[in-house]
C-alpha positions as YAML, in Angstrom:
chain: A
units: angstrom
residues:
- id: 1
  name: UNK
  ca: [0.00, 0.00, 0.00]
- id: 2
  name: UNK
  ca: [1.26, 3.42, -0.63]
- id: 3
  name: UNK
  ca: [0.43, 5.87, 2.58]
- id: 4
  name: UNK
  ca: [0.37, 9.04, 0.69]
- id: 5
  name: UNK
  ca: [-1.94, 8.07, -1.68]
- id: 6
  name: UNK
  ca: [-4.34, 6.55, 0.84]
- id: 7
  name: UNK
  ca: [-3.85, 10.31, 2.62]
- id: 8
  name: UNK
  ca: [-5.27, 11.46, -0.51]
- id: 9
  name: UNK
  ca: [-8.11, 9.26, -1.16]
- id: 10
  name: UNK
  ca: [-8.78, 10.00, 2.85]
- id: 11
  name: UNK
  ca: [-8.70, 13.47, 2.70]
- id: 12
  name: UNK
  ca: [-10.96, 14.14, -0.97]
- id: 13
  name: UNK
  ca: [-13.35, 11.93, 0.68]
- id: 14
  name: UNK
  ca: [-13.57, 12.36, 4.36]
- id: 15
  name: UNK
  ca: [-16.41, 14.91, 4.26]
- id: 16
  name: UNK
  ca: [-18.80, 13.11, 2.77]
- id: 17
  name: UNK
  ca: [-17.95, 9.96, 4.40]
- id: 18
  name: UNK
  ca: [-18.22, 12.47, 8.04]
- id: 19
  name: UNK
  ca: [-21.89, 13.51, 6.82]
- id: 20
  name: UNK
  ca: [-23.10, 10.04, 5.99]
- id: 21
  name: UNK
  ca: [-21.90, 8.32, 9.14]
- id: 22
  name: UNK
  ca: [-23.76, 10.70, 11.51]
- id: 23
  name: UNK
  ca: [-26.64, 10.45, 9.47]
- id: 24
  name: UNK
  ca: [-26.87, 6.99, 9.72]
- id: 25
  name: UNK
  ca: [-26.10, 6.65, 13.29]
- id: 26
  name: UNK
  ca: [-28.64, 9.45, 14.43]
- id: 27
  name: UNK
  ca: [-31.34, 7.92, 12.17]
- id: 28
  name: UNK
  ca: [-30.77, 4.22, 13.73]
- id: 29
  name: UNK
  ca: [-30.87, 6.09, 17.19]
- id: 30
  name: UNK
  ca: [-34.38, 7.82, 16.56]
- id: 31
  name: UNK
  ca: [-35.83, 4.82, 15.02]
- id: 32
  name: UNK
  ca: [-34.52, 2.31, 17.90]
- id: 33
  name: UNK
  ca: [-36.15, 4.92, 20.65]
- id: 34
  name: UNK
  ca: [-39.28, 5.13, 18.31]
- id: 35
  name: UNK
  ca: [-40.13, 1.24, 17.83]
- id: 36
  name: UNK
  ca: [-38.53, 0.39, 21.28]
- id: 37
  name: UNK
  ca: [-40.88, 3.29, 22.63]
- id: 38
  name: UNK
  ca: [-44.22, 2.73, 21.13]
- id: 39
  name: UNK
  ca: [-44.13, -0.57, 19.05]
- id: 40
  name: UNK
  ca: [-47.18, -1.45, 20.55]
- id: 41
  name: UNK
  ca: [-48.75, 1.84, 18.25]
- id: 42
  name: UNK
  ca: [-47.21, 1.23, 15.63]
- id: 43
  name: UNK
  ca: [-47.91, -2.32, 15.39]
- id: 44
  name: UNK
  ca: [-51.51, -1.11, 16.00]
- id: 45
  name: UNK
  ca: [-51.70, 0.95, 13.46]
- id: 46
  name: UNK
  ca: [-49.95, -1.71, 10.75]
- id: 47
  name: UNK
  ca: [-52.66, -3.92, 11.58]
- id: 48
  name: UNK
  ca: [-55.71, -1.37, 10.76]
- id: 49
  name: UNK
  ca: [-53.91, 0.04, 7.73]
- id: 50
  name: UNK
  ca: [-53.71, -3.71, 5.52]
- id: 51
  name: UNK
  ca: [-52.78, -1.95, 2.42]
- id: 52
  name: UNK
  ca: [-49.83, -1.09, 4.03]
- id: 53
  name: UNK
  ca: [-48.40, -4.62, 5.17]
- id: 54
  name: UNK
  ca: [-47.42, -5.99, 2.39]
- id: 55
  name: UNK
  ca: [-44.44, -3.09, 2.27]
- id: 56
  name: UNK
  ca: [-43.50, -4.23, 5.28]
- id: 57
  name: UNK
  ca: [-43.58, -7.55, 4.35]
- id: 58
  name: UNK
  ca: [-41.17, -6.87, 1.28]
- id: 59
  name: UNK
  ca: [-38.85, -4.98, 3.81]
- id: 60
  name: UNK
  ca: [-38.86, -7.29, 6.60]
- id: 61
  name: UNK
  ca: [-38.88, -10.47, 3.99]
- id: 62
  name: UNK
  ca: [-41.30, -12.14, 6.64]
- id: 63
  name: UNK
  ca: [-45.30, -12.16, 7.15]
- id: 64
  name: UNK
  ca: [-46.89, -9.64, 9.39]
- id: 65
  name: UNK
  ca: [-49.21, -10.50, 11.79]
- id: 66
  name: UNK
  ca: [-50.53, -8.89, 15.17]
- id: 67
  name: UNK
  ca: [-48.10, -11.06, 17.14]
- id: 68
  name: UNK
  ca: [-45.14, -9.76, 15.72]
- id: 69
  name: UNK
  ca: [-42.22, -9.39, 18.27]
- id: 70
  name: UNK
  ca: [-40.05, -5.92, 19.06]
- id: 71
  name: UNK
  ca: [-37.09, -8.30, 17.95]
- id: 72
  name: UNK
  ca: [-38.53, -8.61, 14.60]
- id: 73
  name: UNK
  ca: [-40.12, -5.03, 14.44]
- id: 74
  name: UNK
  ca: [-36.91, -3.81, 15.49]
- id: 75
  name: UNK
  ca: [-35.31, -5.33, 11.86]
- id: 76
  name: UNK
  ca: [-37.06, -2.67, 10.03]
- id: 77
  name: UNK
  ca: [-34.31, -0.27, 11.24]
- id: 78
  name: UNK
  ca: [-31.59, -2.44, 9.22]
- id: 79
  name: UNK
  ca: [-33.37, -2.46, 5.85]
- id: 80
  name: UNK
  ca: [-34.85, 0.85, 6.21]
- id: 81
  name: UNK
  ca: [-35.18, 2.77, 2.73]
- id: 82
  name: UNK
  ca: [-33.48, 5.56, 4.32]
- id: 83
  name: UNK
  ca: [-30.47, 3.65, 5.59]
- id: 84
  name: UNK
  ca: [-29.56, 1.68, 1.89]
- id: 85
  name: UNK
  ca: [-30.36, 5.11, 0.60]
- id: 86
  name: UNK
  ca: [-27.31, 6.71, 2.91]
- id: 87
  name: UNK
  ca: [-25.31, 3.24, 2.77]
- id: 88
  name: UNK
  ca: [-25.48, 3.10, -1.07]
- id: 89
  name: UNK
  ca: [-25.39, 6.88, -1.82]
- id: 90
  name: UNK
  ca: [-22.30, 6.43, 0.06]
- id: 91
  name: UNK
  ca: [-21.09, 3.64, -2.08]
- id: 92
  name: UNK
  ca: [-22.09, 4.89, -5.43]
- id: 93
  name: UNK
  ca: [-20.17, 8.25, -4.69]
- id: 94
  name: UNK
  ca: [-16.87, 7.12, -3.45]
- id: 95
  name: UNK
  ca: [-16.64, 4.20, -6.10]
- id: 96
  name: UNK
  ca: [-16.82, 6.06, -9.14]
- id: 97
  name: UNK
  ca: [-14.70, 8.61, -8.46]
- id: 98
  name: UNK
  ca: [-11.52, 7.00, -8.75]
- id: 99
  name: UNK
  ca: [-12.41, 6.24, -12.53]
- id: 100
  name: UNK
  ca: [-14.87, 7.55, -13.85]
- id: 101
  name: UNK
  ca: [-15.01, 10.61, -12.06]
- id: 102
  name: UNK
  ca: [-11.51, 11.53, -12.45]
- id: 103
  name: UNK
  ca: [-12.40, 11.37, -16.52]
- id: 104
  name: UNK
  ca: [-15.22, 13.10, -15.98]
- id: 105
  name: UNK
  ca: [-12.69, 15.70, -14.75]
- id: 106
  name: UNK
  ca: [-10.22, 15.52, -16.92]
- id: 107
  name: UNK
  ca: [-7.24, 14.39, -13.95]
- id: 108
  name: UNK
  ca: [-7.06, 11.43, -14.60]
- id: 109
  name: UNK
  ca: [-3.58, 12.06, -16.33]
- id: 110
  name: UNK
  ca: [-2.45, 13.63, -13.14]
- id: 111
  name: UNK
  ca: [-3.66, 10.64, -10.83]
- id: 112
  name: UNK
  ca: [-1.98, 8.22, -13.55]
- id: 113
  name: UNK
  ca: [1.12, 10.29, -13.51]
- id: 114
  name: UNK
  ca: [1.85, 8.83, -10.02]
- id: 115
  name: UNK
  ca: [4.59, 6.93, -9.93]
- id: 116
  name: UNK
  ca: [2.43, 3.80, -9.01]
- id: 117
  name: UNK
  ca: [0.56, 0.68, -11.19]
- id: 118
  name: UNK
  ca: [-2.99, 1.21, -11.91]
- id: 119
  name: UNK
  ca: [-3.51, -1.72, -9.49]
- id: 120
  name: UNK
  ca: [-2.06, 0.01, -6.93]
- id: 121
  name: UNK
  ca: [-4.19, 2.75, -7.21]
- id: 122
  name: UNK
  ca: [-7.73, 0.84, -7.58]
- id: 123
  name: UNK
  ca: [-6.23, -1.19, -4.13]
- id: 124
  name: UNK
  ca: [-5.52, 1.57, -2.12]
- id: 125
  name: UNK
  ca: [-8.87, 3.23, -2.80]
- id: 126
  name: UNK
  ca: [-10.41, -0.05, -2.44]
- id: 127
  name: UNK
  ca: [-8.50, -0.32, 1.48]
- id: 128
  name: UNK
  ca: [-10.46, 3.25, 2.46]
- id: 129
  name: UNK
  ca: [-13.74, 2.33, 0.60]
- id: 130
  name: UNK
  ca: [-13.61, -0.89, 2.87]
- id: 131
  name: UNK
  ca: [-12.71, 1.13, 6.41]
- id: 132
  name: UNK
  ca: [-15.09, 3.34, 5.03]
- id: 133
  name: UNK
  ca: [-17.91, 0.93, 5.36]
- id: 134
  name: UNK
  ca: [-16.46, -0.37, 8.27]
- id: 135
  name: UNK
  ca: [-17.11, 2.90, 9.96]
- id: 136
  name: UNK
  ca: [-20.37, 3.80, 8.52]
- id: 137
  name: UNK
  ca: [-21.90, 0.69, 9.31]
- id: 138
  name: UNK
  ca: [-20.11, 0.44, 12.89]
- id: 139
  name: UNK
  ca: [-22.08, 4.13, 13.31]
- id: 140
  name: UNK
  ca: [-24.94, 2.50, 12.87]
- id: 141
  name: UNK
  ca: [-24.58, 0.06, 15.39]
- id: 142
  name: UNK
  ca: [-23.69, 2.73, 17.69]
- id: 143
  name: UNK
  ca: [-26.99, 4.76, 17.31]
- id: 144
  name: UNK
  ca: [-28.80, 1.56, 17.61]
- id: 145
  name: UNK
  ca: [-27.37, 0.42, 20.50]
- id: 146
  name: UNK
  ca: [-27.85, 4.02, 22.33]
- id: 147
  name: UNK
  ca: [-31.63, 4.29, 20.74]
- id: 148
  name: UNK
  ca: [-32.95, 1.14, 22.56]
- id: 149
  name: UNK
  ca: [-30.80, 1.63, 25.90]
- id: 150
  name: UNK
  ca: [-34.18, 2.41, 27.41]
- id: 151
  name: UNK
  ca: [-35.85, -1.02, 25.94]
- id: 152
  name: UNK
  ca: [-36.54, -3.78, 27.95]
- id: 153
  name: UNK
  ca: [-33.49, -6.54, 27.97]
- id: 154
  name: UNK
  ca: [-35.93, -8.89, 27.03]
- id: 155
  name: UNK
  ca: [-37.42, -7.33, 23.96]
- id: 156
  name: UNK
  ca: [-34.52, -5.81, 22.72]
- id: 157
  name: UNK
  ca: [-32.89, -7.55, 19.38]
- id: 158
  name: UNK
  ca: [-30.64, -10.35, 21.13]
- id: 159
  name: UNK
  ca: [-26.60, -9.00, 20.76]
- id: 160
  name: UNK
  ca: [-25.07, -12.21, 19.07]
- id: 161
  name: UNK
  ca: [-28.11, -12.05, 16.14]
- id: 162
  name: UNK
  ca: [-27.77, -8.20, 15.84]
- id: 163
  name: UNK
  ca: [-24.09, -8.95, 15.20]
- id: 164
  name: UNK
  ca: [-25.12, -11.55, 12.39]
- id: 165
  name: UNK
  ca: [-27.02, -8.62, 10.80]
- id: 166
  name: UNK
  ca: [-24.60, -6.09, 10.81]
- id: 167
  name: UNK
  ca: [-21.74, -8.61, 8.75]
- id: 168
  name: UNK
  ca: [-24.73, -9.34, 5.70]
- id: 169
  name: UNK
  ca: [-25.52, -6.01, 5.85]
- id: 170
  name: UNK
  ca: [-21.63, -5.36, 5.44]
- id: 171
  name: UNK
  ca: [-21.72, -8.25, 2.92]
- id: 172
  name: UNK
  ca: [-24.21, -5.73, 0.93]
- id: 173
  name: UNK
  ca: [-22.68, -2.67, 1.01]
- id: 174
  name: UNK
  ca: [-19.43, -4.98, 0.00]
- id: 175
  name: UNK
  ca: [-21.39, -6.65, -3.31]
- id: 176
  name: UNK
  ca: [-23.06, -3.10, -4.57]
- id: 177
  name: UNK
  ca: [-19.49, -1.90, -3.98]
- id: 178
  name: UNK
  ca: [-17.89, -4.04, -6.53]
- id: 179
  name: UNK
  ca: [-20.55, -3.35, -9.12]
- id: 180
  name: UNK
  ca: [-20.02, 0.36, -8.87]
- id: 181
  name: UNK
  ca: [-15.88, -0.60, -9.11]
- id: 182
  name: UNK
  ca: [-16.89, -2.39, -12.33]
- id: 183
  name: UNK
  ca: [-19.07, 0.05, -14.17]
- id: 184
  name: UNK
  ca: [-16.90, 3.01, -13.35]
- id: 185
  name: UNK
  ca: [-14.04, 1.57, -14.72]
- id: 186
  name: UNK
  ca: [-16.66, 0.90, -17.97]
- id: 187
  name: UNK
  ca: [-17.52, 4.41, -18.11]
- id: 188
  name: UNK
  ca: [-16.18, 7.59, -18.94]
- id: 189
  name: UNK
  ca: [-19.00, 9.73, -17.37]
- id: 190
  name: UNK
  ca: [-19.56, 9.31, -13.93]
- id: 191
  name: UNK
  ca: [-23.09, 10.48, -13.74]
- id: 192
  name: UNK
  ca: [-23.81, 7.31, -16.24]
- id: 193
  name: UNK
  ca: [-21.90, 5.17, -14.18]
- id: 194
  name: UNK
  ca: [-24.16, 6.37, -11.16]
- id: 195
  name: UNK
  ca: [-27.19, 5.79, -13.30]
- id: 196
  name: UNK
  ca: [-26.27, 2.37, -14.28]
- id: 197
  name: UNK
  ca: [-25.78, 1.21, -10.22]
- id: 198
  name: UNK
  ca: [-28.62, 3.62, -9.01]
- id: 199
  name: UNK
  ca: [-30.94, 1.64, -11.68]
- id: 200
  name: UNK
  ca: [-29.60, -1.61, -10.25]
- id: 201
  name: UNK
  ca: [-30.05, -1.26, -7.32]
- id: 202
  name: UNK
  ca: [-34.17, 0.58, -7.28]
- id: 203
  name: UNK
  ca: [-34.47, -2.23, -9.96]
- id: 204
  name: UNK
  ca: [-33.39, -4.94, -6.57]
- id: 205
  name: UNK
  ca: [-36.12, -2.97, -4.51]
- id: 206
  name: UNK
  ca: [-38.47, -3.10, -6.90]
- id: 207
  name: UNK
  ca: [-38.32, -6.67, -7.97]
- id: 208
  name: UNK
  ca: [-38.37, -7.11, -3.67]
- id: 209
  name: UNK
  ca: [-41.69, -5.82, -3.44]
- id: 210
  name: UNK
  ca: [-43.69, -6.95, -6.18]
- id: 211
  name: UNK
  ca: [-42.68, -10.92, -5.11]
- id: 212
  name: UNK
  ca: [-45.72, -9.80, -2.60]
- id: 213
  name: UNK
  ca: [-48.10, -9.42, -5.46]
- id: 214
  name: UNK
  ca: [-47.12, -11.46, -8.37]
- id: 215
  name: UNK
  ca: [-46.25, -15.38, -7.86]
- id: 216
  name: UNK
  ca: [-44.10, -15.58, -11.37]
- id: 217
  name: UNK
  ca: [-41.81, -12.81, -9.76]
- id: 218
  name: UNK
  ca: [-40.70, -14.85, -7.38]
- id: 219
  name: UNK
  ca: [-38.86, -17.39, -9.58]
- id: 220
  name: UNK
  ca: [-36.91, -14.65, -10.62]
- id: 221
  name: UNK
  ca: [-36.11, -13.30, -6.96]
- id: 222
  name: UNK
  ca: [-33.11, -14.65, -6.34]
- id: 223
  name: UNK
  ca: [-31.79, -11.74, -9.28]
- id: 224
  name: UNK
  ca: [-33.04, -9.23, -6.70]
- id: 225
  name: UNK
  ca: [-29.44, -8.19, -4.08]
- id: 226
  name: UNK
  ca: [-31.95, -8.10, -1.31]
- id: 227
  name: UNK
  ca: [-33.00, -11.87, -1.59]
- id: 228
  name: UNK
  ca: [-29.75, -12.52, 0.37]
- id: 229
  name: UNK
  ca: [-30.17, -9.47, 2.84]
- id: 230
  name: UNK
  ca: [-33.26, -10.67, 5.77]
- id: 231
  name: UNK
  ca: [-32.09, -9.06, 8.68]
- id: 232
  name: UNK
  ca: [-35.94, -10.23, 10.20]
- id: 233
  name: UNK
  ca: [-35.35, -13.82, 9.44]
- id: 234
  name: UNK
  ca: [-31.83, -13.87, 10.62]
- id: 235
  name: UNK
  ca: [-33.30, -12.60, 14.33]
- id: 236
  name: UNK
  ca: [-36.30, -15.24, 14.04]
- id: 237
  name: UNK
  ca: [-33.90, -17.96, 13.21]
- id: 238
  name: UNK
  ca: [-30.78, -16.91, 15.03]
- id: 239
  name: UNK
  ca: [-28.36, -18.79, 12.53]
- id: 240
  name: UNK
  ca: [-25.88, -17.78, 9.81]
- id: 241
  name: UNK
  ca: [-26.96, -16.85, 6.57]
- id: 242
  name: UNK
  ca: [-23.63, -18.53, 5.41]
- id: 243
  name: UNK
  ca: [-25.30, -19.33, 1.92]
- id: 244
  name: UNK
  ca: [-26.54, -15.22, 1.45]
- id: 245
  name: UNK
  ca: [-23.52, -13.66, 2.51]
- id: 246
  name: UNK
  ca: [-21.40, -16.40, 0.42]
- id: 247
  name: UNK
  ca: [-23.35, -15.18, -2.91]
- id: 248
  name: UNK
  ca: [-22.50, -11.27, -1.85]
- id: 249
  name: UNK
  ca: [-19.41, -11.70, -0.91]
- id: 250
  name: UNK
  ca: [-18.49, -13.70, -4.28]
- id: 251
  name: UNK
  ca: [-20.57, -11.15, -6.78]
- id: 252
  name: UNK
  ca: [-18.71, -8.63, -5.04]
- id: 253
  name: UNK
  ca: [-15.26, -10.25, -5.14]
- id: 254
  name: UNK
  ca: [-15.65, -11.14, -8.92]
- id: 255
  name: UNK
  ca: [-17.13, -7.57, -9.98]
- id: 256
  name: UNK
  ca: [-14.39, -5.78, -8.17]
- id: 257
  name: UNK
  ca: [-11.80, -7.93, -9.60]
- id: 258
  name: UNK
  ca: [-13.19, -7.60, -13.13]
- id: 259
  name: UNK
  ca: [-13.50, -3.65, -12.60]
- id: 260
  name: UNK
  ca: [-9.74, -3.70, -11.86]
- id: 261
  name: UNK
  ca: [-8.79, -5.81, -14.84]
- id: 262
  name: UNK
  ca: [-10.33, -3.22, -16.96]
- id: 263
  name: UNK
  ca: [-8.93, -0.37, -15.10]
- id: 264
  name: UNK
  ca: [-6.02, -1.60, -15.35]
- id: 265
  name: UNK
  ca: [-5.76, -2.87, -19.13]
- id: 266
  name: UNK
  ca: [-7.82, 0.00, -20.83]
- id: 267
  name: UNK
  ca: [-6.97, 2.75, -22.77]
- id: 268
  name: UNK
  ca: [-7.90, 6.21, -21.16]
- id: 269
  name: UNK
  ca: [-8.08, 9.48, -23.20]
- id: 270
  name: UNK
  ca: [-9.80, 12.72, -22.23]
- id: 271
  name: UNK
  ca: [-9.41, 14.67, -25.10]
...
């Protein structure tokens, strides 16, 4: 690894990567007071409002009923549309501008210039996009763990599970993270190269949900990246999900590694 160019990476990103990480760990903090504080409402409420379950149901990845536990509830906080929003907004900004972004710019002459290999380059920002997550996701934990201080032991998501959770949610961020490595080092624009992820990704969500509604969907679910990301079913069943975070951590592996071949092999011109 070469120090000064991590110190560079580090310090063009670091204000973003500030933002994000207090944004996720105040928003797990509010929502682990709020369903750790009145689950008992808003479990009320879920069960007048019917329309609204099956969202839930596509979130949590398990059925809703009345008898629901805080445990499971609590999930909701870990697949939130707000917190992939932050997670991958995070992702798709800091992975595509080591390629694409610096031809978008026009530097990437300068950043080539260095007096290092290509695949040095696309490693070291790969080492800080991986602490990055790290430390993002970590914040989460943090606001979670501070939001339902005031829950009862008992009802409160049990530690070793949570855990579980928080390493396939890593697994996640890890898989959307080598897609974004491979498409910017496709593109030459990085607001396409955005695009192209962003579309993925809504695409996953979207694909999530309507397995609710439409049976022949669901043969085709396993396409979806949040097929292998149940954070509810990992609490109900307290095991692994060696098979899920196997897939994520392999897609990811594979895309990275592809997105460095090409980085490394193709010709760049920004004339």
């Amino acid at each position: 690894m070469n120090r000064g160019l991590i110190g560079k990476i580090v310090r063009e990103v670091w204000p973003v990567t500030l933002v994000i990480t207090f944004a996720v760990m105040a928003f797990e903090t509010i929502l682990a007071y709020i369903l750790g504080s009145f689950h008992e409402q808003v479990i009320d409420q879920l069960t007048q409002f019917t329309f609204v379950q099956p969202i839930f149901e596509a979130l949590l990845g398990v059925e809703f009923g009345p008898d629901i536990g805080l445990a499971v509830l609590s999930s909701l906080a870990w697949v939130h549309p707000v917190i992939l929003a932050l997670v991958w907004g995070h992702t798709l900004t800091f992975c595509t501008r080591a390629s694409a972004g610096e031809i978008d710019r026009g530097t990437i002459d300068f950043l080539l210039g260095l007096p290092v290999s290509r695949w040095r380059l696309y490693a070291c920002d790969t080492v800080v996009f991986l602490a990055s997550g790290v430390l993002i996701i970590g914040a989460g934990l943090i606001g979670w763990t501070w939001g339902s201080a005031t829950v009862p032991t008992e009802m409160r998501i049990p530690s070793d599970r949570l855990m579980v959770v928080v390493v396939n949610f890593y697994c996640l961020y890890l898989a959307v993270g080598g897609l974004a490595y491979l498409v910017s080092s496709l593109s030459e624009r990085r607001g396409r190269a955005i695009a192209v992820v962003l579309g993925f990704v809504l695409s996953s969500m979207l694909l999530n949900f309507i397995t609710q509604f439409w049976e022949p969907a669901r043969h085709i679910s396993f396409l979806g990246i949040l097929h292998y990301y149940r954070p509810a079913a990992i609490i109900q069943a307290g095991t692994w999900p060696t098979g899920n975070m196997v897939v994520l951590l392999l897609s990811g592996g594979l895309l990275w590694l592809s997105g460095g071949l090409v980085f490394a092999r193709r010709d760049i011109c920004t004339v």
